[in-house]
C-alpha positions in Angstrom: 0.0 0.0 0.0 1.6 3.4 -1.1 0.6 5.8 1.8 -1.2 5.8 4.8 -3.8 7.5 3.0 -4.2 4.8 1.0 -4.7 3.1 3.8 -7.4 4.8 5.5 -9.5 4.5 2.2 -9.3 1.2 2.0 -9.8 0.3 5.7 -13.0 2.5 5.9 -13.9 0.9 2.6 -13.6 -2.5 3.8 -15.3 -1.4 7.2 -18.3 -0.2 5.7 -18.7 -3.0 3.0 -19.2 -0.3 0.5 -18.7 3.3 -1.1 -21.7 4.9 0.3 -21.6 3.8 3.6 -18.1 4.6 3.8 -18.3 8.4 2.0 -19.9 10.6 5.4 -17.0 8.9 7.6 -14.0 9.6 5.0 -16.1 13.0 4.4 -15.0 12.5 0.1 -18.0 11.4 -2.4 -18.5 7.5 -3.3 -17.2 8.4 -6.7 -13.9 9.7 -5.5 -14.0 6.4 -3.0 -14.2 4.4 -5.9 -11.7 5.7 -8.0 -9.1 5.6 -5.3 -10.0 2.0 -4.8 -9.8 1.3 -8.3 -6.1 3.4 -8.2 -5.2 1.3 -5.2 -6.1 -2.1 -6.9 -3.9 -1.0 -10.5 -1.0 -0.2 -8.5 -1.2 -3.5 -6.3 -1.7 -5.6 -9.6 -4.5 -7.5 -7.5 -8.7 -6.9 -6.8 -9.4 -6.1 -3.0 -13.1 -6.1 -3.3 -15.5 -7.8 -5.5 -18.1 -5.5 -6.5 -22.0 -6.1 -6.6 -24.6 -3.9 -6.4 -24.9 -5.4 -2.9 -21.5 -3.5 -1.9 -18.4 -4.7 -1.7 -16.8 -7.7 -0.5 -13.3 -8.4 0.4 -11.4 -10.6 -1.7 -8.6 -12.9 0.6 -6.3 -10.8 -0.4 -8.1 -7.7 0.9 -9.1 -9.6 4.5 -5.2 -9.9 4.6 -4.7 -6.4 4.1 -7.6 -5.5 5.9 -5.6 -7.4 9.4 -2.7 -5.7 8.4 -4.3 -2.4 7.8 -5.6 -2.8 11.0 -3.0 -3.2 12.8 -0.9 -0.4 12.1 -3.8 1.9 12.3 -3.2 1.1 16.2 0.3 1.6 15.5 -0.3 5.1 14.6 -2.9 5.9 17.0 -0.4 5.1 19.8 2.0 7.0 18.2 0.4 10.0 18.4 -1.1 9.2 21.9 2.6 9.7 22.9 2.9 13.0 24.9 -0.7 13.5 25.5 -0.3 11.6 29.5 -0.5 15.0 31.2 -1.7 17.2 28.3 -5.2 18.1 27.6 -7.3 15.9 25.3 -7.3 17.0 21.9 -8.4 15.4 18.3 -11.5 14.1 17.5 -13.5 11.3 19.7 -16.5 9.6 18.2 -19.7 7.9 20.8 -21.9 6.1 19.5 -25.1 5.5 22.0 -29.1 4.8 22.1 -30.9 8.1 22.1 -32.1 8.5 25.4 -28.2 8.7 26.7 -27.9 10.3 23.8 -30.2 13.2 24.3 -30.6 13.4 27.6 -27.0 12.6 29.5 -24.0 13.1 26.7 -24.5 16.8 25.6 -23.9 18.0 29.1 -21.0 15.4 30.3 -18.7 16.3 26.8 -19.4 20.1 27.2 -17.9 20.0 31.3 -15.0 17.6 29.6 -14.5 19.8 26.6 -14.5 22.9 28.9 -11.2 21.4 30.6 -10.3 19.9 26.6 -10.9 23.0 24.6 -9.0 21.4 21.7 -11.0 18.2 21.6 -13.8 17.7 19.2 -16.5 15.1 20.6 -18.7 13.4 18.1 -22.5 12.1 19.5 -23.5 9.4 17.1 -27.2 8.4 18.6 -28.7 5.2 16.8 -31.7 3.3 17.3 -29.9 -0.2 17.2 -26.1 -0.8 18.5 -23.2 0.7 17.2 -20.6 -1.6 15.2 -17.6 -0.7 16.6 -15.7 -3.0 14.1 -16.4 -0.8 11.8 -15.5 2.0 13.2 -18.8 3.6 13.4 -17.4 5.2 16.6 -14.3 5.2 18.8 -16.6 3.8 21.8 -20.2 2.9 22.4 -23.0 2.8 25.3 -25.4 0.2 25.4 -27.9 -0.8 27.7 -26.6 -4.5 27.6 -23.2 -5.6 27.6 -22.2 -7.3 24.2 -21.7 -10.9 24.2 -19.3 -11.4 21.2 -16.7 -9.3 19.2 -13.3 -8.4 20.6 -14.2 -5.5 22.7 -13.7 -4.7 26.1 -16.7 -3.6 28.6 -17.3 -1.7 31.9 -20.3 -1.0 33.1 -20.8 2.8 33.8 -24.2 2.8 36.2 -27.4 1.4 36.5 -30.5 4.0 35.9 -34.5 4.1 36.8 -37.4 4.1 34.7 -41.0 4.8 35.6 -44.6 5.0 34.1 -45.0 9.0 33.4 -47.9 11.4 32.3 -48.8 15.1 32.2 -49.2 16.3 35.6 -53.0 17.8 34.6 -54.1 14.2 33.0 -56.8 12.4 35.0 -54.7 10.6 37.8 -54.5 7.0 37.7 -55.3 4.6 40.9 -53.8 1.9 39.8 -52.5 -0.3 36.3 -55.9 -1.4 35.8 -56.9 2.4 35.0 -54.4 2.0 32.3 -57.6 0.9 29.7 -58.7 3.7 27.5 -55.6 5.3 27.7 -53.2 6.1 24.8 -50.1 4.4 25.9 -46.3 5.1 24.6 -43.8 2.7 23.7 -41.2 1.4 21.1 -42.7 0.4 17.7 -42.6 -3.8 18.8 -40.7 -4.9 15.3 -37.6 -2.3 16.0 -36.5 -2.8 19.8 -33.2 -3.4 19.2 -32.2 -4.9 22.2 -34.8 -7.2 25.4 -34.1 -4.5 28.2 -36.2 -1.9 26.1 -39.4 -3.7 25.8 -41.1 -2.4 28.7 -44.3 -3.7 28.0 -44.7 -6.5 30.8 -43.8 -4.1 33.6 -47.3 -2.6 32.9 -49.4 -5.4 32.0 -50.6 -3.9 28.6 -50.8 -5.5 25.2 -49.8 -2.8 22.9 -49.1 0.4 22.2 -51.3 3.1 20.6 -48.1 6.0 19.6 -45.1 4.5 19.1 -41.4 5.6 18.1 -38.1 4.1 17.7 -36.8 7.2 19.9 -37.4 7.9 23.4 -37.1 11.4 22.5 -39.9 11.0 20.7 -42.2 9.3 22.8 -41.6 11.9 25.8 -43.2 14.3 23.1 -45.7 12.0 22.8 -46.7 11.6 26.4 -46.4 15.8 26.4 -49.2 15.6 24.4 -51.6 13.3 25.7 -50.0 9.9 26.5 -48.9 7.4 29.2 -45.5 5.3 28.8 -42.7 4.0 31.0 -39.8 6.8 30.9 -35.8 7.0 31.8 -35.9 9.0 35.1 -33.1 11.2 34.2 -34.9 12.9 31.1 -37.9 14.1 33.2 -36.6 17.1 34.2 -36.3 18.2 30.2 -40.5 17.7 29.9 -41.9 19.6 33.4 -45.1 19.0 32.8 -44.3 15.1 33.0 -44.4 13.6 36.2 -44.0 10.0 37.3 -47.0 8.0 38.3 -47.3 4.9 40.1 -44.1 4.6 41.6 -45.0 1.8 44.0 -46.4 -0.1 41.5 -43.9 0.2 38.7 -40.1 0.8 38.9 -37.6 -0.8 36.4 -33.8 -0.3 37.0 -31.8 -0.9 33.6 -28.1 -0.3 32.8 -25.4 1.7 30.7 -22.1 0.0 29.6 -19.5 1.4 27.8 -18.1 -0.7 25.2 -14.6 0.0 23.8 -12.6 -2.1 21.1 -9.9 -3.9 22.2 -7.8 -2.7 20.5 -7.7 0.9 21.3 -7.4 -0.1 25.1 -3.6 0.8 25.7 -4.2 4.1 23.9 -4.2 7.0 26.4 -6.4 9.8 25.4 -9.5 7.4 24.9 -8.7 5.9 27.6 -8.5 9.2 29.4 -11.5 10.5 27.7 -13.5 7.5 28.5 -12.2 6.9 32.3 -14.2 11.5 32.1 -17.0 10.1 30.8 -17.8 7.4 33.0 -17.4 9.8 35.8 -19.5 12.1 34.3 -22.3 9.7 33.0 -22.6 8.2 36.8 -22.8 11.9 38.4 -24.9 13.3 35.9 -27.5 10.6 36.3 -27.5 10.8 39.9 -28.2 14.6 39.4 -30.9 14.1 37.3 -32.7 10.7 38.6 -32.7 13.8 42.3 -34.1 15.8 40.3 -37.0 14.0 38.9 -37.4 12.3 42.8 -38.2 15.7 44.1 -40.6 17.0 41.3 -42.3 13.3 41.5 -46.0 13.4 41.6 -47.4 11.8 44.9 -49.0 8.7 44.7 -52.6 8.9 44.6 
């Protein structure tokens, strides 16, 4: 391969199984991709990919190169991770994580570690389904269950509380059972991603009436005139919601942070993501007060 460069083309290329998916993270157009793959391939005498309108697929010579490629990507990473030990955090840092984390916890724990990091660029990367880290769709992931395969290393960064919530001027509820007639919130059933997010048998219901793939979106929907299990700490972003039923129904789920194993002897993500667990348990604990004090009384 004639320049690291190259390299970087081919390895996001290879990553992403495809021009396309590979373009917004190299920030060039799929045509440019492909004509620097097509370079890459005349000057090594050899295909890397084949090419279908399915994407592309490595050849065994590209999964070679692909290991390699791999490999001294760490290489470099650690070499310019050198001299950062006591510095500030600087470059760019990538997190990929379901949206309620995403919305509700990350903006405010990477502005406090950016204000001490001025020159460090953070990247939120909020998905409804897990992040594939061996692609490289991010530098490090939260998930709400810890990944059972892949070589990656996991720690889990704190366990969090969900209730059943509603506008605070709605008809109160006694109990579940007054639960009929009204218009509950939840996932859509065919895209929950992962079994700690169907919430369904905490409330004893069969369905859901407004449903989104976003938790953002379905604390807008129980603004408006809805009833639906939601994540303690993004309560105090929707005043008008208060939990109900806290006796009755009170789930406690949990964030892990997922890193690839390979990046685990690199300093400044491991720097970076030593702040952020920090500031993910502290910020939770802040909020989940919050939404304790504000909490509507059982009635």
């Amino acid at each position: 391969m004639e320049n690291w460069d190259d390299m970087r083309v081919f390895l996001a290329v290879a990553r992403a199984e495809g021009l396309s998916a590979a373009a917004p993270v190299l920030k060039m157009d799929p045509s440019t991709l492909g004509r620097r793959i097509a370079r890459l391939e005349r000057s090594l005498g050899a295909a890397l990919f084949v090419k279908s309108p399915q994407g592309y697929a490595l050849t065994d010579l590209g999964e070679r190169m692909k290991a390699r490629a791999a490999e001294a990507e760490v290489h470099l990473a650690r070499i310019a991770d050198e001299g950062q030990e006591t510095a500030g955090l600087t470059g760019q840092i990538r997190i990929g994580a379901p949206d309620g984390a995403a919305n509700y916890l990350l903006p405010q724990v990477c502005a406090a570690i950016q204000e001490k990091n001025p020159d460090l660029e953070v990247q939120i990367l909020a998905l409804p389904r897990v992040v594939n880290l061996s692609r490289r769709e991010a530098d490090m992931a939260i998930t709400v269950s810890p990944p059972a395969a892949g070589r990656l290393t996991v720690q889990k960064i704190t366990d969090y509380q969900l209730h059943l919530a509603m506008r605070s001027d709605a008809p109160p509820l006694q109990s579940l059972a007054d639960l009929k007639g009204r218009r509950i919130v939840g996932y859509i059933p065919d895209m929950i991603f992962d079994k700690e997010l169907d919430y369904l048998s905490a409330i004893d219901v069969a369905g859901v009436q407004m449903a989104s793939n976003s938790v953002a979106v379905q604390l807008q929907m129980i603004r408006q005139a809805g009833v639906g299990i939601v994540h303690d700490f993004a309560l105090p972003f929707a005043p008008e919601v208060k939990m109900v039923l806290p006796e009755q129904v009170a789930l406690t789920r949990s964030f892990y942070l997922v890193r690839h194993t390979s990046d685990r002897r690199l300093d400044r993500l491991t720097r970076f993501a030593q702040a952020l667990r920090a500031g993910i348990q502290e910020e939770v604990v802040r909020l989940e007060r919050t939404a304790r004090l504000t909490a509507r009384p059982p009635v």
